[in-house]
C-alpha positions in Angstrom: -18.6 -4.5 -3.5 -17.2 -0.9 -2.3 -14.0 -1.0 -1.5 -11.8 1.9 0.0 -8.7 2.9 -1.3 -6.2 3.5 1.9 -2.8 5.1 2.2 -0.9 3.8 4.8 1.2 6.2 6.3 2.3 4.7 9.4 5.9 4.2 10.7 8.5 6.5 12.5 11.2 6.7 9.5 14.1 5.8 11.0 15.8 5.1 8.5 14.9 8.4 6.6 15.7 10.7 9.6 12.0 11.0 11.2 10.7 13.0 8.2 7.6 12.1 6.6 9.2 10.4 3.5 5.9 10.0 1.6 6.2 14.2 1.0 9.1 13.8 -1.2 9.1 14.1 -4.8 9.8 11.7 -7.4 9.3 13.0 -11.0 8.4 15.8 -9.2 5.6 14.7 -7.8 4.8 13.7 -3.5 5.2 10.0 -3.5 1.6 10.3 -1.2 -0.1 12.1 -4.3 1.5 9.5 -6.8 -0.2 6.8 -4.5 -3.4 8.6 -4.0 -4.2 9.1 -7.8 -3.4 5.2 -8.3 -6.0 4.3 -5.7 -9.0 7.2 -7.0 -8.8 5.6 -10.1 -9.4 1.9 -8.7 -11.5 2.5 -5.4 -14.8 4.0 -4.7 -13.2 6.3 -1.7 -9.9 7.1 -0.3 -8.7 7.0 3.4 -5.8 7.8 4.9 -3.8 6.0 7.9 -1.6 8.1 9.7 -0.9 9.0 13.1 1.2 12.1 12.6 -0.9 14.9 13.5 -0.2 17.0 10.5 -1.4 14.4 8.5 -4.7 16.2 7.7 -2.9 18.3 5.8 -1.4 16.3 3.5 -4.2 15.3 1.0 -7.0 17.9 1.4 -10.7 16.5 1.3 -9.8 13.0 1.9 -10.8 11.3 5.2 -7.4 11.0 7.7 -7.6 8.1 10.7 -5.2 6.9 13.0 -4.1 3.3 14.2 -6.6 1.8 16.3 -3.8 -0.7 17.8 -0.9 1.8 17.5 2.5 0.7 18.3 1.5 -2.9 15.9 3.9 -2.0 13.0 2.8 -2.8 9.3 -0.1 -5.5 10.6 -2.1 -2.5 12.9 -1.8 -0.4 9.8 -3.8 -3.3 8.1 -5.7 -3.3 10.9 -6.6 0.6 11.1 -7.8 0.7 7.5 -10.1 -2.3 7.8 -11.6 -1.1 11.1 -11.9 2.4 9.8 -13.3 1.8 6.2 -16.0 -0.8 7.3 -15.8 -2.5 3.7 -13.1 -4.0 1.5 -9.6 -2.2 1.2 -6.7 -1.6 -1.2 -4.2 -1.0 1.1 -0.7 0.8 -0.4 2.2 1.8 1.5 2.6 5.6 1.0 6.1 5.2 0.0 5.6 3.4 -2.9 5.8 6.0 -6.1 5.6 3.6 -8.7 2.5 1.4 -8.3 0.0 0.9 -11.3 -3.3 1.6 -11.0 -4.1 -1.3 -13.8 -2.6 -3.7 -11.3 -4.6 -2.5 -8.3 -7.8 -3.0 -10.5 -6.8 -6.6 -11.6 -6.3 -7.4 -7.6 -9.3 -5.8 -6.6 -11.4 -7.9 -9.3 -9.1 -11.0 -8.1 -10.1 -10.6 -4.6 -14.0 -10.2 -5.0 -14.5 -13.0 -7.1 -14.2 -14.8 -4.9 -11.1 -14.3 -1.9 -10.7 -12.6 1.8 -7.5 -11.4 0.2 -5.4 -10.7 -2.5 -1.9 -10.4 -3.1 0.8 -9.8 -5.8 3.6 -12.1 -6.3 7.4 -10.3 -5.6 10.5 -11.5 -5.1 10.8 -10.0 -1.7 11.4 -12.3 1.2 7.4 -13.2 1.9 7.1 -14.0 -1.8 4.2 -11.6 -1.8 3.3 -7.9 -1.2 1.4 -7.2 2.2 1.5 -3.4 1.4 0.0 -3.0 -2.1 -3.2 -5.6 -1.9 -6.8 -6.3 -1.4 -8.2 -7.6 1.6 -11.6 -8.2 2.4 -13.6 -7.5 6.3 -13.3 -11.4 6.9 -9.6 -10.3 7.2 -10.4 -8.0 10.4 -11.1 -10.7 13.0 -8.2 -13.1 12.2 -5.9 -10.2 12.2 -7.2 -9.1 15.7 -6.6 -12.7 16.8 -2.7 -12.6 15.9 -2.2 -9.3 17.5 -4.0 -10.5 20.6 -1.7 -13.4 20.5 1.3 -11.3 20.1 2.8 -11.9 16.6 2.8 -8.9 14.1 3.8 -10.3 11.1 2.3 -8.8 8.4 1.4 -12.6 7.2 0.7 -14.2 10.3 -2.7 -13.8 9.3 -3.2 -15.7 5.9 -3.5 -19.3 6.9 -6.8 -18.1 8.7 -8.3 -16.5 5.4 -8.7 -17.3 1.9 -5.3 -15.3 1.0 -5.5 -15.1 -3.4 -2.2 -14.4 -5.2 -1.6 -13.0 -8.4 0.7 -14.8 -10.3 4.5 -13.4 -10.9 3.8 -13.7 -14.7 1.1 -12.0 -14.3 2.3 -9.3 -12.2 5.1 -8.5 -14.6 3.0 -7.6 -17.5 2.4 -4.2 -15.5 6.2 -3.4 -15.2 9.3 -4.3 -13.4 8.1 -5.9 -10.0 11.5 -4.4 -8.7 10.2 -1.1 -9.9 6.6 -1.6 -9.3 7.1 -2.6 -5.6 9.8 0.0 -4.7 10.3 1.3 -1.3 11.6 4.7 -0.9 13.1 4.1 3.0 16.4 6.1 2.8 17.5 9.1 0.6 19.9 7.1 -1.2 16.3 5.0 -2.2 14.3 8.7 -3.2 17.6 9.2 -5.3 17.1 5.8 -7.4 13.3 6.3 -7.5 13.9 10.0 -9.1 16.3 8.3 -11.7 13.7 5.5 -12.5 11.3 8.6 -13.1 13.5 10.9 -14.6 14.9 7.8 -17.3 10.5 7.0 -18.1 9.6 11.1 -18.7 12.3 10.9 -21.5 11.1 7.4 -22.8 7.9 9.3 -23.4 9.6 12.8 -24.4 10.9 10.4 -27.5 7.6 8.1 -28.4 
C-alpha cells in the first residue's frame, strides 16, 4: 500500500509568538528537517500541510498543500493530508524533533494489516497520539462527517473507523514516550528539547 509521509505544519503559534516554530533548531538541526528525514525513511513520498505562504520554501522538492477546510484546527490538518495524498498517510506534527523513524515503520505495518488507523499509546490526555500516526482513506469520509457536524476533536472521528493502537509497552521500547512525543510550543519547550539533544550527542560522543 503507498502511503505518504505528511508534515503538518498548520497552526498560528500563539504561544510561540506567530513564528514558524518548526524552523528552529534542536541539535542544530530544523525541527521540520528532523521530521522530514523520519518520514523519507518510512513512506514512499513526502507532503507538506501548510498554509503559510512561505512554506514552499521550507523543504525544497517536496510537494507543499494547504488546508482544504482551513480554520478546522488539528482535525482539518488530518483532513488536508488525506484529501491531498489520495492514499494512506503518516501524519507528524512539524514540531515534534524527536520522533523515531523505527516507530513510524511499526505503525505503518500496524495499520495495513489490517486497520483504518493507527495510533501510539501516550500518556497525554487522549491516551493516544493524533499527530504522529497512520490513517488510512476510509478515515476521510468519517472525518468530513464530524466537521460537517461541527466537532473538531482530533478523535471525534475514531468510533466511525477501525482506530489500531500500539501498545504503551510497546511504544516505549523506541525511547521515552515523554521524549518521543515532545511538543516544542513555547521557547521555554525549544530550550528543553536542545538539552534532551545536546545530553544524546554526548551519550554517543562517549560509546
Amino acid at each position: 500500500m503507498h502511503c505518504t509521509g505528511v508534515i503538518l505544519a498548520g497552526g498560528a503559534a500563539t504561544r510561540y509568538g506567530g513564528r514558524a516554530k518548526g524552523l528552529e533548531r534542536v541539535g542544530g538541526r530544523r525541527i521540520v528537517d528532523r521530521v522530514a528525514d523520519a518520514l523519507t525513511a518510512t513512506t514512499d513520498a513526502l507532503l507538506l500541510i501548510a498554509n503559510d505562504p512561505e512554506g514552499a520554501t521550507w523543504l525544497p522538492g517536496v510537494r507543499v498543500a494547504a488546508d482544504v477546510r482551513p480554520g478546522e484546527g488539528s482535525l482539518g490538518g488530518i483532513h488536508a493530508a488525506l484529501r491531498h495524498a489520495a492514499g494512506a498517510v503518516i501524519v507528524v506534527a512539524w514540531d515534534m524533533p524527536f520522533v523515531p523513524a523505527p516507530l513510524l515503520h511499526r505503525l505503518r505495518t500496524l495499520g495495513e494489516g489490517g486497520g483504518d488507523a493507527a495510533l501510539p499509546e501516550s500518556g497525554s490526555r487522549r491516551g493516544v497520539e493524533p499527530m504522529c500516526a497512520w490513517y488510512a482513506p476510509a478515515c476521510l469520509p468519517a472525518i468530513e462527517r464530524r466537521l460537517e457536524a461541527g466537532d473538531r476533536r482530533v478523535v471525534s472521528f475514531f468510533e466511525d473507523v477501525t482506530a489500531l493502537t500500539l501498545p504503551a509497552a510497546d511504544v516505549a521500547t523506541f525511547g521515552d514516550p515523554e521524549t518521543l512525543f515532545m511538543n516544542v510550543n513555547t521557547p521555554e519547550e525549544l530550550a528543553r528539547a536542545e538539552e534532551h539533544a545536546a545530553a544524546t550527542a554526548a551519550l554517543h560522543r562517549r560509546a
